[in-house]
GURO-773269 format. One line per field, with one value per residue (C-alpha): x, y, z; residue number from 1. Coordinates in nm, 4 decimals. Layout:
BEGIN
u <- (X;...);
v <- (Y;...);
w <- (Z;...);
seq <- (NUM;...);
This chain:
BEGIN
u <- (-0.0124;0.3283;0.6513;1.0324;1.3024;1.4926;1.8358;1.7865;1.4704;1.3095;0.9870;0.7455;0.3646;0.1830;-0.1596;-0.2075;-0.4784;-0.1873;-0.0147;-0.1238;0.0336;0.0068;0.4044;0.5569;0.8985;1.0240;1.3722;1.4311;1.4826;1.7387;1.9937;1.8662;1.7838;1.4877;1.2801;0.9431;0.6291;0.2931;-0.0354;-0.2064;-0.4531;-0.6636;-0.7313;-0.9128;-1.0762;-0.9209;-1.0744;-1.3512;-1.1414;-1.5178;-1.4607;-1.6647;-1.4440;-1.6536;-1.5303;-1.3866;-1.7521;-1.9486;-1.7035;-1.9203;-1.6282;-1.6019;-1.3127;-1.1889;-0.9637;-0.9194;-1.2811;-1.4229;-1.6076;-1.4379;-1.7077;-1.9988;-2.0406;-1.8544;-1.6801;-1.6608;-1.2915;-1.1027;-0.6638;-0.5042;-0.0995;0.0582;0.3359;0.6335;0.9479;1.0875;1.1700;1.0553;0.7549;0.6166;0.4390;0.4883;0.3656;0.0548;0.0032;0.0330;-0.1950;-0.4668;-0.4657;-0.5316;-0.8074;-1.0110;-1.0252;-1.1453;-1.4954;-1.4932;-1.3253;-1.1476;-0.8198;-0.5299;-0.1776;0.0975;0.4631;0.5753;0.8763;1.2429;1.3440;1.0473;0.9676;0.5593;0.6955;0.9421;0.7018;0.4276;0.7013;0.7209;1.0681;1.1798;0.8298;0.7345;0.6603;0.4863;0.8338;0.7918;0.4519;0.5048;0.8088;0.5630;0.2776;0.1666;0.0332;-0.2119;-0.1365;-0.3726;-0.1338;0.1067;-0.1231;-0.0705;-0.3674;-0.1482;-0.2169;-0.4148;-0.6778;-0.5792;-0.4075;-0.0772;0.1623;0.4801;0.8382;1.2300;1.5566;1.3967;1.2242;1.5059;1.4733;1.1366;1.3521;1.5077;1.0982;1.1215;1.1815;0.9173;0.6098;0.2870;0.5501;0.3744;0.0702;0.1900;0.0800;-0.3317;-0.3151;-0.2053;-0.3981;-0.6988;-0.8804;-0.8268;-0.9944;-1.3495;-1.2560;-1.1305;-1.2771;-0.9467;-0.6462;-0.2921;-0.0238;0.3543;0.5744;0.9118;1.1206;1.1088;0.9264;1.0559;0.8689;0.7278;0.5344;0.4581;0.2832;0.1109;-0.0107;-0.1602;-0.3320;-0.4750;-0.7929;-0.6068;-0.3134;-0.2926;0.1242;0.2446;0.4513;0.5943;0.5059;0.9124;1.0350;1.1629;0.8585;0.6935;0.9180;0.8183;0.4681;0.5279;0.7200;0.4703;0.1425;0.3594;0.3631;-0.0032;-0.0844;0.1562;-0.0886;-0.3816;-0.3105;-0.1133;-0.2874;-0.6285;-0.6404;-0.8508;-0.6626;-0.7273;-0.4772;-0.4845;-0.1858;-0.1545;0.0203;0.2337;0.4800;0.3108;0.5019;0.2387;0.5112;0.7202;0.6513;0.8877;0.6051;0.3105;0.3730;0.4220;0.1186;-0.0238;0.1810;0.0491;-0.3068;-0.2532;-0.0564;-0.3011;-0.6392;-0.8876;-0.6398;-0.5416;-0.6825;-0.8430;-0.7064;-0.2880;-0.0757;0.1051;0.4295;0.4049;0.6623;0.4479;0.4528;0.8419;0.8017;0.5584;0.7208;1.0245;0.7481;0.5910;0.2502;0.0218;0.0226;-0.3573;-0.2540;0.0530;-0.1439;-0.4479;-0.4976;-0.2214;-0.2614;-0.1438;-0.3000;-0.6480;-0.5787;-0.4789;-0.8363;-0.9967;-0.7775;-0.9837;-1.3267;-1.2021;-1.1230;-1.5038;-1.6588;-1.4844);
v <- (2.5723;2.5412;2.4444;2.3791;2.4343;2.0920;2.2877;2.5342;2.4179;2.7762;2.7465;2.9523;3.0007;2.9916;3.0295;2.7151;2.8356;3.0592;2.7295;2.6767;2.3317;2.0293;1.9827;2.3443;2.4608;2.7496;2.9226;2.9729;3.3512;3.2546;2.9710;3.0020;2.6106;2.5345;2.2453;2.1131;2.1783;1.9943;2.0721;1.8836;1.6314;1.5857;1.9069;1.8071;2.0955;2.2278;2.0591;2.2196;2.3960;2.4030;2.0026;1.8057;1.4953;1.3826;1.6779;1.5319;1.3097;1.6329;1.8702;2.1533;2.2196;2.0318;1.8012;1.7645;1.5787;1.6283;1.7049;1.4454;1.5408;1.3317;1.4339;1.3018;1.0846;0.8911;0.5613;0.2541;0.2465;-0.0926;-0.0891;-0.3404;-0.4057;-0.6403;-0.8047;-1.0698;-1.0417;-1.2510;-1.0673;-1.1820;-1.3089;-1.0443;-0.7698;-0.4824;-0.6788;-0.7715;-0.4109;-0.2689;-0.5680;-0.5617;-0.2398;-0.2154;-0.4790;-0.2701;0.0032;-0.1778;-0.3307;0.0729;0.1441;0.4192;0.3012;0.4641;0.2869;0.3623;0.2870;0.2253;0.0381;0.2719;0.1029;0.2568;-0.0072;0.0362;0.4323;0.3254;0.1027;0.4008;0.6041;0.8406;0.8428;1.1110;1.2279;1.3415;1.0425;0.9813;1.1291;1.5039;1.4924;1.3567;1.6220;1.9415;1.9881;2.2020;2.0715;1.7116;1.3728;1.4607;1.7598;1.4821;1.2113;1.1865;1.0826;0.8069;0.7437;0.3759;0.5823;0.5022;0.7643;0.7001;0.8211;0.7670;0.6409;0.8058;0.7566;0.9644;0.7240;0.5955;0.8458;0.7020;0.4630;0.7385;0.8359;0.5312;0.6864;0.9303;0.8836;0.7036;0.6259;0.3559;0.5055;0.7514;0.6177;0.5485;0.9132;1.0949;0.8409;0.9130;1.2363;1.0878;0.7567;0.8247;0.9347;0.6026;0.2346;0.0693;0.1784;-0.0853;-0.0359;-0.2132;-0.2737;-0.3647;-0.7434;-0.6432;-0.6223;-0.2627;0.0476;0.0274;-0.2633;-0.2414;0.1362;-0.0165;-0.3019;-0.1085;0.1185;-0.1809;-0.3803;-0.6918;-0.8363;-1.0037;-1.2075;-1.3386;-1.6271;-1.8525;-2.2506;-2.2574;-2.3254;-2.0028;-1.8118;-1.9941;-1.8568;-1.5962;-1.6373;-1.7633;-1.4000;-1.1732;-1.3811;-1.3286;-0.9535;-0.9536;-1.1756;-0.9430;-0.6376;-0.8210;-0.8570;-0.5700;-0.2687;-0.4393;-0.3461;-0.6508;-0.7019;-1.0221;-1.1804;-1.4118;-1.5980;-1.5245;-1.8280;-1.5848;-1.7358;-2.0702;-2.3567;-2.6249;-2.8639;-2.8391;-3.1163;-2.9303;-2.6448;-2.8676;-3.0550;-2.7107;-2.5869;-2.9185;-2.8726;-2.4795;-2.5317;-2.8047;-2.5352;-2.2830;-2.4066;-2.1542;-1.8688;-1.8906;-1.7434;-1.9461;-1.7714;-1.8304;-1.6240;-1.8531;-1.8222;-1.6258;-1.4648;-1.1650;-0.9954;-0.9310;-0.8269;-0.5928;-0.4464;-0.3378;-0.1201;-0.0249;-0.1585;-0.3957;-0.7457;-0.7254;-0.4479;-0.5794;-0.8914;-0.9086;-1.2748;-1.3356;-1.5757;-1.4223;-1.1048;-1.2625;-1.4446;-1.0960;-1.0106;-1.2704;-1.2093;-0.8629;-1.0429;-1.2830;-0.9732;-0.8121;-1.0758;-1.0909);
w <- (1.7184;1.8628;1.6411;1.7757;1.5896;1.5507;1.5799;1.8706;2.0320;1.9884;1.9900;1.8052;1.8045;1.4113;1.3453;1.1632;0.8934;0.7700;0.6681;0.2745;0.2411;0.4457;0.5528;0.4982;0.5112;0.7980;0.8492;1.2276;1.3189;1.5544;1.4232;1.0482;1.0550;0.7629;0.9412;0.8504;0.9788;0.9715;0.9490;1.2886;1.1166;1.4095;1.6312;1.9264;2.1650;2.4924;2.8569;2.9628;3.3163;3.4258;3.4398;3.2705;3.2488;2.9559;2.7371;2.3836;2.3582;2.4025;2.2577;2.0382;1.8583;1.5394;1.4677;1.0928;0.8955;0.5522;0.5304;0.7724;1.0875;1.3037;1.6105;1.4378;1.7254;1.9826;1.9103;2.1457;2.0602;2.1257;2.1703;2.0906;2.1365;1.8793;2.0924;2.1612;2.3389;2.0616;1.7553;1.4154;1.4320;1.2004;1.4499;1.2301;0.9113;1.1525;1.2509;0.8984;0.7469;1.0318;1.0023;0.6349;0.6740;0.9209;0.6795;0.4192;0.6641;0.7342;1.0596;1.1632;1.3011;1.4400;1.4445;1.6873;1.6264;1.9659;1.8074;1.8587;1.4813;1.3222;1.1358;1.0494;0.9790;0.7236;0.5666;0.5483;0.4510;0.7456;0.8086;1.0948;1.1285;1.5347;1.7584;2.0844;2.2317;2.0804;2.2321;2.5623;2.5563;2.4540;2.7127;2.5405;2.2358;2.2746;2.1100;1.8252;1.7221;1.6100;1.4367;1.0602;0.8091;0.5670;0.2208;0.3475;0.5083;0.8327;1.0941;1.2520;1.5427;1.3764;1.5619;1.5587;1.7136;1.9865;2.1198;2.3366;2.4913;2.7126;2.9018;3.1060;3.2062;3.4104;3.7082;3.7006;3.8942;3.6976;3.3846;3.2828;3.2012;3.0496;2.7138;2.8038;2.9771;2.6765;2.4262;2.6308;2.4468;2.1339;2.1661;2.1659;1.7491;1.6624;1.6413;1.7133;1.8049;1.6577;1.8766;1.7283;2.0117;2.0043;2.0965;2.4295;2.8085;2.9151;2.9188;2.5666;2.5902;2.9918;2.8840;2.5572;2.7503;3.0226;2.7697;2.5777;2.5649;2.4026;2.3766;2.0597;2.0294;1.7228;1.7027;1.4991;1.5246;1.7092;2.0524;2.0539;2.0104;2.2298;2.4946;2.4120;2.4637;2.8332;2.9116;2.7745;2.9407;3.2693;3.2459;3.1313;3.4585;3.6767;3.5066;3.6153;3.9413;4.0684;3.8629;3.8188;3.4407;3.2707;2.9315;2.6959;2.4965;2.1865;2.0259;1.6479;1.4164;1.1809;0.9137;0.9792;0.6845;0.6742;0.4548;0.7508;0.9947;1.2977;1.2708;1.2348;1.5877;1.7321;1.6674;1.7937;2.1226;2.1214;2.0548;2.4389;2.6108;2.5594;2.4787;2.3883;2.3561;1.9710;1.7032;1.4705;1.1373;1.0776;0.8790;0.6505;0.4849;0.1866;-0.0859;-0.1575;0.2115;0.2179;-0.1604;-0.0271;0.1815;-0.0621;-0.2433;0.0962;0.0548;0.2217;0.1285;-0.0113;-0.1770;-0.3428;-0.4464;-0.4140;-0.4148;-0.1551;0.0877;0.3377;0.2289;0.2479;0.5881;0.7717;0.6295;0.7840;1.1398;1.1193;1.0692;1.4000;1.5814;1.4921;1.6211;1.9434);
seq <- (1;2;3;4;5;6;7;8;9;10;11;12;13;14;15;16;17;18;19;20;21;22;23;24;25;26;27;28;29;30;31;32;33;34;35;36;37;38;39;40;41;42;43;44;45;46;47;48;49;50;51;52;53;54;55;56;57;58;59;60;61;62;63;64;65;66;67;68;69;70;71;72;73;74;75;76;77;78;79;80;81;82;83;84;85;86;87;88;89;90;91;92;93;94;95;96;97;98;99;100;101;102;103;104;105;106;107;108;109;110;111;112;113;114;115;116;117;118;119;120;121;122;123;124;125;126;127;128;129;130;131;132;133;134;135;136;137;138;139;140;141;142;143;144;145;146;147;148;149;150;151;152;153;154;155;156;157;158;159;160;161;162;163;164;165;166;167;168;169;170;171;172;173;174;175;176;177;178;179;180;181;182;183;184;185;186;187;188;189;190;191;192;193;194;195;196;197;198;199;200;201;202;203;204;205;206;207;208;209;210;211;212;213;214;215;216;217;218;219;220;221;222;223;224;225;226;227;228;229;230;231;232;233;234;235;236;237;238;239;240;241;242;243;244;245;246;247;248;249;250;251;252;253;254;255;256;257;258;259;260;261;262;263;264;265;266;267;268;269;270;271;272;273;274;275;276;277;278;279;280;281;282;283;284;285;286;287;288;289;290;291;292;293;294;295;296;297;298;299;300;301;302;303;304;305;306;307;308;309;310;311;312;313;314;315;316;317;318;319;320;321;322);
C-alpha cells in the first residue's frame, strides 16, 4: 500500500496488515506533518501481465470487506449518472436516497461523488476524505484503494476541493474516459454503481456519462429545469452518435408541489415533450428530506413514513424492473 504525505508529497510504502485501526494516524519522517491514513476497503488483485483481460471476474485471490467476500461471484453491474445542468433539482438527495433504497432490496451499490462541492460526502460525513482525483493522480495504487465502506452499507468514492483540479486533464488524450477506464476493475463487485454530478456539462458529467448505462435527470415541474433537460439530452445524443456508447436516460419529477397549479401544467407539458421517457414514481415536496439532511441521514431513515422517503423507494423498485 502506498501513502503521500499531504504536506510534502513523500510517499511511503506500509504493509497494510500492520495497520491495527481502520483510519490511523502517521508523522512524516521528512516534514513532521501527522496525516491520516486508511485502511483500503476493497483490495482488488493485480492484472494478470500474462493477459487475460477477464482478470478481476476470475481473480483467485479473494476480495474482502469488512468480512465479506466480495469475489463470490461476478455481478452484472449497472452505472447510472444522476444529472442536470440546472442546479437544485435535488441530485445529491436522489443519489443518497436511491442509494439507500437499493441496499435495503439487497444490492451492493457503490456511490461516486463526482460533484467538486462534495455534497453526498458531507452528508455521509466524509469530509476531506481522497477522491477520484488522488487516484487518478497515484498510478500506482487502483480505484478500489480509495473506496470507503459508509455506515448505510453502501461503498463510496468520496469528493474534495481537489477535484478542480480534473478540468486541467482536458487536454490530455482519452480524458473523457478516464472515469469508465479506472471504474472498470471494480465493476464486476458491485450491482449498481450512483454517480452525483455537478450543475454542469464539462468534464465531470461528459466522463460520468460516458461511463454510464443510464442517465437518469432530475427536474423540477419549472421552465427552468426543463432547460435543463433539453442541454443534457443534447450531450447524451452528441455521445450517441460520435462515440457510439448506447446510454438511456429517464426524467425524474423531484420536489414535485401537487397544490401548485404552475407545477401541475408542467408536468402535463413534460409528460408531451417527452413521452415515454419519465419515470413513473415523483419525488414530492417534503419537510423531512432537508431536515434530514441537517442530521445527515436518509430521508427513510429520518422518517420512516416520509413521503418522499417511501417514493425514492419505489424509484429503486422502477429502476429493478427496467
Amino acid at each position: 500500500m502506498i501513502v503521500t504525505c499531504d504536506e510534502c508529497a513523500t510517499r511511503y510504502r506500509i504493509d497494510e496488515h500492520l495497520l491495527e485501526k481502520r483510519v490511523s494516524r502517521a508523522r512524516c519522517c521528512r516534514c513532521g506533518h501527522v496525516f491520516s491514513i486508511r485502511q483500503p476497503l476493497l483490495s482488488l488483485p493485480a492484472p494478470d501481465a500474462a493477459s487475460n483481460p477477464d482478470f478481476v471476474r476470475k481473480a483467485q485471490k479473494p476480495v474482502i470487506i469488512d468480512g465479506m467476500d466480495m469475489s463470490d461471484s461476478a455481478r452484472s453491474c449497472k452505472v447510472i449518472t444522476i444529472c442536470n445542468q440546472k442546479g437544485g433539482v435535488a441530485k445529491t438527495t436522489t443519489c443518497l436516497n436511491l442509494a439507500t433504497s437499493l441496499v435495503l432490496m439487497k444490492k451492493r451499490v457503490l456511490v461516486i461523488d463526482f460533484d467538486i462541492q462534495a455534497n453526498l460526502s458531507l452528508l455521509l460525513n466524509y469530509r476531506d476524505a481522497r477522491s477520484f482525483f488522488d487516484a487518478s493522480s497515484d498510478p500506482e495504487n487502483s480505484l478500489a484503494d480509495y473506496i470507503v465502506k459508509t455506515g448505510l452499507y453502501f461503498w463510496l468514492l468520496p469528493s474534495n476541493t481537489k477535484m478542480t483540479l480534473l478540468n486541467k486533464q482536458q487536454n490530455s488524450e482519452n480524458f473523457q474516459y478516464m472515469l469508465r477506464d479506472m471504474l472498470a476493475p471494480v465493476k464486476p463487485y458491485f450491482d449498481y454503481v450512483l454517480i452525483d454530478t455537478p450543475p454542469s456539462g464539462d468534464f465531470f458529467t461528459l466522463n460520468a456519462l460516458l461511463a454510464s448505462d443510464m442517465a437518469a435527470i432530475c427536474t423540477q415541474a419549472e421552465f427552468l429545469s426543463m432547460n435543463g433537460i433539453n442541454h443534457i439530452q443534447s450531450m447524451i445524443n452528441l455521445i450517441r452518435e460520435k462515440s457510439q456508447h448506447d446510454i438511456r436516460s429517464h426524467i425524474l419529477v423531484t420536489m414535485f408541489d401537487r397544490d401548485n397549479m404552475a407545477s401541475k401544467v408542467i408536468y402535463t407539458k413534460m409528460n408531451r415533450a417527452f413521452t415515454g421517457s419519465l419515470f413513473q414514481t415523483i419525488i414530492e415536496k417534503d419537510d423531512n428530506v432537508p431536515q434530514s439532511q441537517i442530521v445527515l441521514s436518509p430521508t427513510m431513515y429520518y422518517n420512516k413514513s416520509s413521503r418522499a422517503g417511501l417514493q425514492y423507494f419505489s424509484l429503486a423498485k422502477e429502476i429493478l424492473a427496467l
